[in-house]
N, C-alpha and C positions, 0 to 999 in steps of 0.2 A: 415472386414475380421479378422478371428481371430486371433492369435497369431499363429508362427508356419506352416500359409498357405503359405506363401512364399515359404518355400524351399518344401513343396509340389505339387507348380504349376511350380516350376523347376522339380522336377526329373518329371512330372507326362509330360509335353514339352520334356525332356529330349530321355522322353521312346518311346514317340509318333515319333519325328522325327529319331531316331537310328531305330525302327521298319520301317519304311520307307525307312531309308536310304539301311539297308541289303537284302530290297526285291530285288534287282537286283540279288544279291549272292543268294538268298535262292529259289527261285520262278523253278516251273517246266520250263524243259529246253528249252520249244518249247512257252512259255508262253510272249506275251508283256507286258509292263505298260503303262496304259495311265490314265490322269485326270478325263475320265469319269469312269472310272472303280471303280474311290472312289463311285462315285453316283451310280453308280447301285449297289453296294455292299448295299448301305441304303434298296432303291428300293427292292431286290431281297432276303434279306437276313434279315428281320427286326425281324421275329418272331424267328429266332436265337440269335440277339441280345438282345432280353428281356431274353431269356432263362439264357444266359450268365448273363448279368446285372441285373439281377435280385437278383444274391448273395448279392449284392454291395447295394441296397435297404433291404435288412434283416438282413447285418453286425451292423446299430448300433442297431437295435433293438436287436438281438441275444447279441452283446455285453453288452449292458445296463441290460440283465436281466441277464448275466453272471456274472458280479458285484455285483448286488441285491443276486444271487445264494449262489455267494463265501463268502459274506458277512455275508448272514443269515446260512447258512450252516454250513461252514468253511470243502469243500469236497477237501482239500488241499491232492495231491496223491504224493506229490514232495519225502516228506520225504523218500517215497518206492521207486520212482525213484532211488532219490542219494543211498539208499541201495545196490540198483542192480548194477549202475556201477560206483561210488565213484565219482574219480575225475579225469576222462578220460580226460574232455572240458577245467580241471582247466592243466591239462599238454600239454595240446595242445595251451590251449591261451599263458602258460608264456613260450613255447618253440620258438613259432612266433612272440609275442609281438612286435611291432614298432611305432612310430607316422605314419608313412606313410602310410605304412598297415592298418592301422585301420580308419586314413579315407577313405582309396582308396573301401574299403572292405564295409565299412558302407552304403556308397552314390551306392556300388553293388547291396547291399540287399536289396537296397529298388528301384531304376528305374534297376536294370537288373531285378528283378522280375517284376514289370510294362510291360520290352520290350517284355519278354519270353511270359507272359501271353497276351499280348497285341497282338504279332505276331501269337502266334498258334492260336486264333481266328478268325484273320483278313487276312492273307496269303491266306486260302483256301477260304473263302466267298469273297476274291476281286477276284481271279483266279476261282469263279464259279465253286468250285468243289463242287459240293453239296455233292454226296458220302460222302467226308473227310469231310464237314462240318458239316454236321448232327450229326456224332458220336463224332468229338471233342467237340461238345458244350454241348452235355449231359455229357461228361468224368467229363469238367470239372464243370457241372451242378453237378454230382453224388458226386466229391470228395465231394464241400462242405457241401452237405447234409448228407452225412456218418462221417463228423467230428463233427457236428452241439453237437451229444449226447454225444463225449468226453468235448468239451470245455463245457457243459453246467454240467457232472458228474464226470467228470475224471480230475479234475483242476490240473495240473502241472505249476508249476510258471518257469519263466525262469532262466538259471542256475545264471547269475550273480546275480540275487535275495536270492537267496540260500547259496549256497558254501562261506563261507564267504571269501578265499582270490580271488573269482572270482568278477571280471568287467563285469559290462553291457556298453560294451567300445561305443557301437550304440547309444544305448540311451543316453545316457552322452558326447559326442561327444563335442554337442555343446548346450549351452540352447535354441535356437530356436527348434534343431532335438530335445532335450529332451520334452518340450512343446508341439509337433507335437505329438510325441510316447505315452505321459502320454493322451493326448485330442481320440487317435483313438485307442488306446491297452489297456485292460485290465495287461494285463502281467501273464496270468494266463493259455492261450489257446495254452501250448508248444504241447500237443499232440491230434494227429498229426502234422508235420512240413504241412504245406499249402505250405512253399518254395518249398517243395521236392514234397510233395503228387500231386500237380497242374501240375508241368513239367513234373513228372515222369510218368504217367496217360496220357498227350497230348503225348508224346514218346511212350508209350505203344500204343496209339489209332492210330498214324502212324505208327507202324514196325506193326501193326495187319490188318490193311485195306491200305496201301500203295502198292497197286498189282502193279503198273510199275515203283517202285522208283523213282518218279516225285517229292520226298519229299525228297528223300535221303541227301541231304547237310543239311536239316532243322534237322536231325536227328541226325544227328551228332554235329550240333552247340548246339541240345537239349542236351545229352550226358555230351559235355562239360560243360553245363550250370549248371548239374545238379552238376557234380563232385566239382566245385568251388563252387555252391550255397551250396554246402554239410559240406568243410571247413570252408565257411562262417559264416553259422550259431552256428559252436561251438567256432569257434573262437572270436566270438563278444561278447560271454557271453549273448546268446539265448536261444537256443536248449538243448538237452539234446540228448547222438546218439540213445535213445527208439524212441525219438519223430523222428527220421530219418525212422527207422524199419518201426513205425505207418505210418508216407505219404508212403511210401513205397506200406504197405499192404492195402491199403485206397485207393491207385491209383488202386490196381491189382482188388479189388472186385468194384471201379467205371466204368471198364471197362466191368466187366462182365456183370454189371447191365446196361450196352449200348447196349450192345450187347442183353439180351434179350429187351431192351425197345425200342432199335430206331428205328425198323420197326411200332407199333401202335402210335406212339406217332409221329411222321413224317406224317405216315396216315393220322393224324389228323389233325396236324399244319403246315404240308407244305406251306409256305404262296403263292404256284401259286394255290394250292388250295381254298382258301379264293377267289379267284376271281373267278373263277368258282362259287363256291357255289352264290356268292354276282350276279351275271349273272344269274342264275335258279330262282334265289329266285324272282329278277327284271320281270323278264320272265312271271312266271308262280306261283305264289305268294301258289296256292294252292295244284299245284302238289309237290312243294320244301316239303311240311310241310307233304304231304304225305311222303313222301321218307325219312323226318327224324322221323317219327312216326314209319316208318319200320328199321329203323336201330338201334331206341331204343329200339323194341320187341326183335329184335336178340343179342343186346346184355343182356337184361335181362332174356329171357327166361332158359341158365343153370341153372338159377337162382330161378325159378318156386318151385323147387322139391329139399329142402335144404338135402347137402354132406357136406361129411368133411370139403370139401375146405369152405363153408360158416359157419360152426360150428367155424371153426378157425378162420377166419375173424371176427364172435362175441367173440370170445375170447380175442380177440387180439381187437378186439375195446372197450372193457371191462377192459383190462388192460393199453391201451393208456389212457383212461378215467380217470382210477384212477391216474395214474402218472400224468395228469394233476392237476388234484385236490391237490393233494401233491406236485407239482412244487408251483401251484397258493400260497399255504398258506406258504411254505417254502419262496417266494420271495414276501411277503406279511406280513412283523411281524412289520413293522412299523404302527402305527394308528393315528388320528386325538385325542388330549384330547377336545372335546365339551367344549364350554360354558364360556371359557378364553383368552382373548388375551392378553396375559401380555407383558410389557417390560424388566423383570429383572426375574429371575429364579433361586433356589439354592437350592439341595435335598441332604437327606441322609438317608440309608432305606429306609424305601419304600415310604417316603413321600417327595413330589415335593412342595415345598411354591413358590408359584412367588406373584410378585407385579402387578396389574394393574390399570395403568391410564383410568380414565373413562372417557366420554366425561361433564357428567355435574358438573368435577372438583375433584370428590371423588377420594379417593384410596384405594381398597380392598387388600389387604392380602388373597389371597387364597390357602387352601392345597388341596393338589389331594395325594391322597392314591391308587399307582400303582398295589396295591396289589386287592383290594376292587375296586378298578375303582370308588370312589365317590370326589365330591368337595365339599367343605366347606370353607366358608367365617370366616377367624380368626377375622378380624378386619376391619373396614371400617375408615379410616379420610381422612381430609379437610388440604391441607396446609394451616399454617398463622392463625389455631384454634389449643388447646389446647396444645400450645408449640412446633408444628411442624412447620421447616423451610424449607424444601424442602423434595423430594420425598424421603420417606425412603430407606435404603439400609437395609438386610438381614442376617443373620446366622443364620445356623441349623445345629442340632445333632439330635440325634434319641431320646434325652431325652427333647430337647424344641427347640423353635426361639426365636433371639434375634431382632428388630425392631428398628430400628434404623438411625436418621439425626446428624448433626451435634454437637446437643445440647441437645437432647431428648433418651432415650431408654427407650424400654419396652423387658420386657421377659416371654415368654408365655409359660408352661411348658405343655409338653406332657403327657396326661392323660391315663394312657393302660387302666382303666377299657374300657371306653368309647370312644377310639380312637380316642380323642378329644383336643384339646390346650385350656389352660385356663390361665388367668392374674395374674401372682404372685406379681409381682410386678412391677415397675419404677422409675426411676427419672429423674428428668427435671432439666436445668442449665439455667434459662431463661436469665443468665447475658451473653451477646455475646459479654462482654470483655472477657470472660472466654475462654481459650484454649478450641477449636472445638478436639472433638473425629473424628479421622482416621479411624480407625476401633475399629470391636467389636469382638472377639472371646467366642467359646464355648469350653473349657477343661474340665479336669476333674484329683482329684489331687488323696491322693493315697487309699482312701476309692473310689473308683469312683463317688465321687460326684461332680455337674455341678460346674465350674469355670465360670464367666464371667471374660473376659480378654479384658480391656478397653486399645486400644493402641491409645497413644498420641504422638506428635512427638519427644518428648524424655524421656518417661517413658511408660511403662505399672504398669495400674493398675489393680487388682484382687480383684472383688466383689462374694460373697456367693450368694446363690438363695432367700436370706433374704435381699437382698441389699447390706449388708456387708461390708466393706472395709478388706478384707484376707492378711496376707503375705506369700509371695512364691520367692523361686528365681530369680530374673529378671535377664536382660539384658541388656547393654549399647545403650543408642542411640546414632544418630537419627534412628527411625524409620517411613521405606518407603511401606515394605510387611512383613507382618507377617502371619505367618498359623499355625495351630494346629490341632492337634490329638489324643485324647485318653489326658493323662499326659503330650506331647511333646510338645514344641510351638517352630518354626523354625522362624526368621529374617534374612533378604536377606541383607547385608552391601556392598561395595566394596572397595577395595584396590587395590593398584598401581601396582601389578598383575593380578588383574583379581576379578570379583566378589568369593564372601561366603556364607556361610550360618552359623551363630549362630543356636546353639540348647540346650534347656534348658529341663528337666524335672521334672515338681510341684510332682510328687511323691518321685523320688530318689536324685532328687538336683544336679545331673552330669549337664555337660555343653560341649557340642562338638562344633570342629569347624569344613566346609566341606569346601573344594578348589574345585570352579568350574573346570573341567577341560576343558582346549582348545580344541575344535572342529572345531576350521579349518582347511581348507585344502587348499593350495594354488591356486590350477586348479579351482575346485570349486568357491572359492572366488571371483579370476578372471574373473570370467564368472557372478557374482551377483555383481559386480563393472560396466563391463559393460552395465548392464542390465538398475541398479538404478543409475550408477553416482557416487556413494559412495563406498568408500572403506572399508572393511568387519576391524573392530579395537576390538580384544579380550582386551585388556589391558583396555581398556575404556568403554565395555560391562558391564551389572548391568542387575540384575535379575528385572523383572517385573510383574511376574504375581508366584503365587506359591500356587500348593494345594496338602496334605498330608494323609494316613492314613496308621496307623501302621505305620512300618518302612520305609515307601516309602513316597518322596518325589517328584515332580511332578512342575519345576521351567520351569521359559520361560524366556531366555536371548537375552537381547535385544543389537544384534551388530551391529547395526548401520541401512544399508541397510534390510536387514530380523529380525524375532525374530524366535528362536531354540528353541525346548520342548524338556527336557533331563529327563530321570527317575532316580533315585539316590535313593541306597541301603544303611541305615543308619546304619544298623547290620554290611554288610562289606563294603561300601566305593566306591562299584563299580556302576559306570555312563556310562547310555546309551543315544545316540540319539535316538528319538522316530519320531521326524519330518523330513521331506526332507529338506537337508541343500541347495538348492537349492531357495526354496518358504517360504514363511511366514507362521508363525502358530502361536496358542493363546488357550487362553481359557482352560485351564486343567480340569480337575475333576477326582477323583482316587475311587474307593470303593474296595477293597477285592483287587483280582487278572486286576480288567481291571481301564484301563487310558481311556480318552477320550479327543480327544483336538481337536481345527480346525485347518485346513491346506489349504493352497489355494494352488491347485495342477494343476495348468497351470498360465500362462502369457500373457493376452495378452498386444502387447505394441501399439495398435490402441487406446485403452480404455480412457475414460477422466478421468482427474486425480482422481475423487469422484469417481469413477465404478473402481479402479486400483487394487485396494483389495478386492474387495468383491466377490462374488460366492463363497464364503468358504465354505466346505465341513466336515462332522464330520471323524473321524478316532480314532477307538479304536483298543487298543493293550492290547493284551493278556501278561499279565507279564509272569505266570508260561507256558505258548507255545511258548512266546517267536514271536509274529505275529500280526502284524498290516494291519488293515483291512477297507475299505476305506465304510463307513454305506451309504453313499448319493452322488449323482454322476450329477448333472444338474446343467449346469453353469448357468440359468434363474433364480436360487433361491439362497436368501442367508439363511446359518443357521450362528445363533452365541449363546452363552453361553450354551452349552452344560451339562449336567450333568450327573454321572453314578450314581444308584439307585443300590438297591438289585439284582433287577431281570428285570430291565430294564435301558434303556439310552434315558434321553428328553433330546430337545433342543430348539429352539426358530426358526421360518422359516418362514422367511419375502417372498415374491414375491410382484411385484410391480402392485398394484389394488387393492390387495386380503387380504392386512394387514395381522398383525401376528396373529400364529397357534405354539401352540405346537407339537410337534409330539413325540412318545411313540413309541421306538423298545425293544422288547422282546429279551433280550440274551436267553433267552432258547427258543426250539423252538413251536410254537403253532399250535394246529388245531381245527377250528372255528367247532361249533355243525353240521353243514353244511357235513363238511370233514367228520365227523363220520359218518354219515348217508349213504353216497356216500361209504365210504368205507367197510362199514359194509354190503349193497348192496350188492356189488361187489365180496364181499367174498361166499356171500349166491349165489347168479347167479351162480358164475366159477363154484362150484362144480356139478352141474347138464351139465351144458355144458362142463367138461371136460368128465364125464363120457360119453355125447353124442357122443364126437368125438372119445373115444374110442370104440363107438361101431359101430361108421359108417367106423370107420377103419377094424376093422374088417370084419366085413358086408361087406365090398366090398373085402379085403382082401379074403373072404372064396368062394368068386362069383367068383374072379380072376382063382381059381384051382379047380371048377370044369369043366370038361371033357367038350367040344365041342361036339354033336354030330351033324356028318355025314349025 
């Protein structure tokens, strides 16, 4: 079970037994309870309960592609939100604020909406009021179907997400509720409120078909429920009070649409009906199929002699069509690269180098060109020949890659005529008394020409693209991580405050130094203490992973129990958190404006200690928006080493059977020749059929006034 079901199979017991307990209080006056009446509610009322439960069947699908949506999209509507009413939720939370309130109010939100929802369906189908239950089940069929096209267009994020001195006090509670929330919420689906829209709608559908006030208590406990559910959600750092208006107006039009729907659609699926029909058919096998051959002529035949009404249905099925197609490729920009299964990966423009181990021992070097969609094999070896000691490791610029084990490098420069990597040169150290090479970077000094930056555990050295041995400013060791940029080369040191960063420039010879800043937090920390065992220790934290371009910096600090991905502005100094300080993260990559890192954005604490980390997930953040965005979302697969590219983000994406795959998401968005075709279609049709329906409008409009005769 996974992380986080715990205190879902409490409130969700919680909701069940309080619904139970208040039917005594709520139940029409003249009404008993007895044990059988649970069983005939099954029996008598089934094809209502799928009507119901059948949301709860298309929430994670709707969810999962709301993710993909936001993701590929980025149809982010918050910002206009918070335009319109500022910081109404952020004065109402710190006017209330308590510890107590905020759990009492939390563990509300989540089993009194369970009981609320739970009771208005189940009250009238146990008391066999078919009347009330008919139309509550469609209300709250309708709401969720009339929100389906905000959450999927209209993404509002919730306020504590936003507002920067607001709390999401819910989610954050506790890390089990937080784990729960992160596994079943996007956080994205503020409007309409469901809190509101769901009760306010079951309330509406009793004060409008309640003719002997046999519900009256129920209605008023609804009322209440609504008003407190109302508080609730701006107070926890949820809602937004639009998305209150939205349930609101969402409830008033899902009733209407009850109202015209639940007389045919009852007709239909009345399930005492199902038995009848299932008795004729038994019966009389040939008359049954007569009698549905004449039910399907009647209701096709308005249908014979196309009107408006059917002109606009092809319109409108013309238009659905296309927004499909433009949903489809919009949450569709990720792709398979063909043809590679690498274990190591590292890109920069548009070109992706990965390493792959092959089964009969070899090792290719292969580039893929994001841009062109082609692969190309740089280089093929053997460990244990021609001075290779183990599986090479990687660096790339946009002017070459460096190849590279312990004792051996090669540097293969990038050729624009030809789009092509060619051998400049290498060198080989086959003495392995010799000091083994850490790393290898790729700079550039102040003519822009390629640096190699040979880091050793206590010097770097600087060779030319002739082999060279260069002088340039260096830096004190030991060194553990080093990265580079353009002229900058950054080393990650620590001191008995807290980790640093060295920074050197081969063009202008400055030399800065950066102070990690502490990002703990007490409550937080406490609750990743409990979790792992260990206590969260900044002072003894030490950067681990670091990747740079331009002015930006891209460090992963390792405090003990998690590692933090922080973005650091070298121009002025200022440090953001990028990852959930809650969950572990890794793997950086920076290009231009976006970061890309992994994040493991649930917990489960079932898992064997080798499965404890993994399902990690990519998350790119928008520097200049300022918006981090969660690209892949299935705890079944793991990705890791992720990379940002020009115009694309690869990663590496294991599942287990199926070996690794790259995968290619497109930041900008795309549409496959397909989509053109469909939509170019689409444009040619409407206009012929908008014209039709204006004139069957007419055409009947002009029938309408003339004269009657006598």
């Amino acid at each position: 079970m996974a992380g986080g079901s715990g205190i879902y199979i409490s409130w969700l017991m919680g909701a069940i037994l309080l619904s139970v307990a208040l039917m005594p209080l709520m139940k029409p006056p003249w009404a008993k309870i007895r044990i059988q009446g649970f069983v005939d509610m099954f029996r008598r009322y089934w094809a209502h309960m799928f009507v119901v439960f059948s949301v709860y069947l298309w929430k994670d699908i709707l969810d999962q592609l709301d993710r993909t949506l936001m993701a590929n999209t980025q149809l982010d509507m918050t910002p206009y939100v918070y335009a319109i009413e500022g910081d109404i939720v952020l004065w109402i939370q710190d006017a209330f604020q308590n510890e107590l309130l905020s759990i009492v109010l939390t563990h509300f939100y989540v089993m009194g909406f369970m009981t609320a929802t739970f009771a208005s369906f189940v009250y009238p189908i146990y008391f066999d009021d078919r009347h009330m239950a008919d139309r509550v089940s469609l209300s709250m069929f309708w709401v969720y179907v009339l929100a389906i096209p905000f959450y999927l267009f209209f993404n509002v994020r919730v306020t504590g997400n936003h507002i920067p001195a607001m709390e999401t006090i819910a989610y954050d509670l506790t890390p089990e509720i937080h784990n729960w929330f992160t596994r079943i919420d996007p956080f994205t689906n503020g409007m309409p409120s469901l809190h509101i829209g769901l009760p306010f709608a079951v309330w509406l559908t009793y004060l409008k078909w309640d003719e002997d006030g046999r519900w009256a208590k129920f209605r008023t406990a609804l009322i209440l429920f609504i008003l407190l559910t109302g508080f609730t959600i701006l107070y926890l750092g949820i809602h937004w009070v639009v998305d209150i208006i939205g349930g609101i107006l969402v409830a008033i039009l899902a009733v209407r649409l009850t109202e015209r729907t639940q007389e045919p659609i009852w007709r239909f699926a009345d399930e005492r009906l199902f038995t009848r029909r299932l008795a004729r058919f038994m019966k009389d096998p040939r008359a049954w199929s007569q009698r549905v051959k004449k039910s399907v002529n009647r209701q096709i035949d308005p249908y014979r002699e196309p009107s408006k009404t059917q002109t606009g249905a092809v319109i409108i099925a013309i238009m659905l069509g296309t927004g499909v197609v433009l949903l489809w490729d919009a949450t569709h920009q990720d792709f398979p690269v063909e043809g590679v299964t690498p274990t190591y990966a590292v890109g920069s423009g548009e070109w992706l180098v990965t390493v792959q181990e092959n089964e009969n021992g070899t090792i290719d070097l292969i580039s893929w060109n994001s841009q062109l969609r082609e692969l190309k094999t740089i280089s093929t070896i053997v460990i244990g020949e021609e001075g290779w000691t183990s599986v090479p490791k990687v660096s790339v610029s946009e002017k070459g890659v460096v190849l590279f084990d312990s004792f051996k490098l090669e540097f293969w420069a990038y050729t624009d005529s030809d789009k092509n990597f060619q051998l400049d040169w290498l060198i080989e150290e086959m003495d392995k008394d010799s000091e083994p090479m850490i790393d290898v970077l790729l700079a550039e000094n102040e003519i822009n020409e390629v640096v190699i930056v040979i880091v050793y555990s206590e010097e770097l050295v600087y060779r030319s693209t002739d082999g060279q041995i260069t002088e340039y400013p260096s830096m004190t060791g030991p060194f553990s991580m080093v990265a580079s940029s353009g002229p900058l080369i950054a080393a990650a040191n620590s001191t008995i405050d807290g980790p640093v960063l060295d920074i050197v420039s081969l063009a202008t010879q400055f030399t800065l130094r950066i102070d990690i800043a502490n990002n703990t937090d007490p409550l937080i920390d406490a609750q990743i203490e409990e979790f792992f065992g260990e206590a969260v220790n900044y002072s003894s934290s030490r950067i681990v992973e670091l990747a740079m371009d331009g002015n930006y910096i891209v460090a992963v600090i390792d405090l003990g129990p998690v590692n933090r991905t922080i973005l650091i502005d070298t121009a002025t100094g200022s440090q953001m958190l990028l990852s959930d300080p809650l969950w572990p993260s890794s793997s950086p990559s920076i290009s231009g404006n976006n970061v890309v890192f992994l994040q493991i954005p649930r917990f489960d604490p079932t898992a064997s200690p080798d499965d404890l980390l993994t399902a990690r997930d990519v998350f790119l953040h928008d520097i200049q928006e300022n918006r981090t965005l969660q690209l892949t979302n299935d705890p079944e697969v793991d990705q890791y080493n992720p990379q940002v590219l020009e115009s694309n983000v690869a990663w590496i994406e294991s599942q287990e059977d199926e070996g690794l795959e790259i995968r290619m998401y497109a930041l900008e968005e795309t549409f496959e020749p397909y989509s053109s075709v469909v939509l170019q279609s689409s444009i040619v049709l409407l206009i012929p059929m908008i014209v039709l329906y204006a004139f069957q409008t007419a055409n009947e409009s002009s029938r309408a006034n003339v004269p009657r005769k006598d």
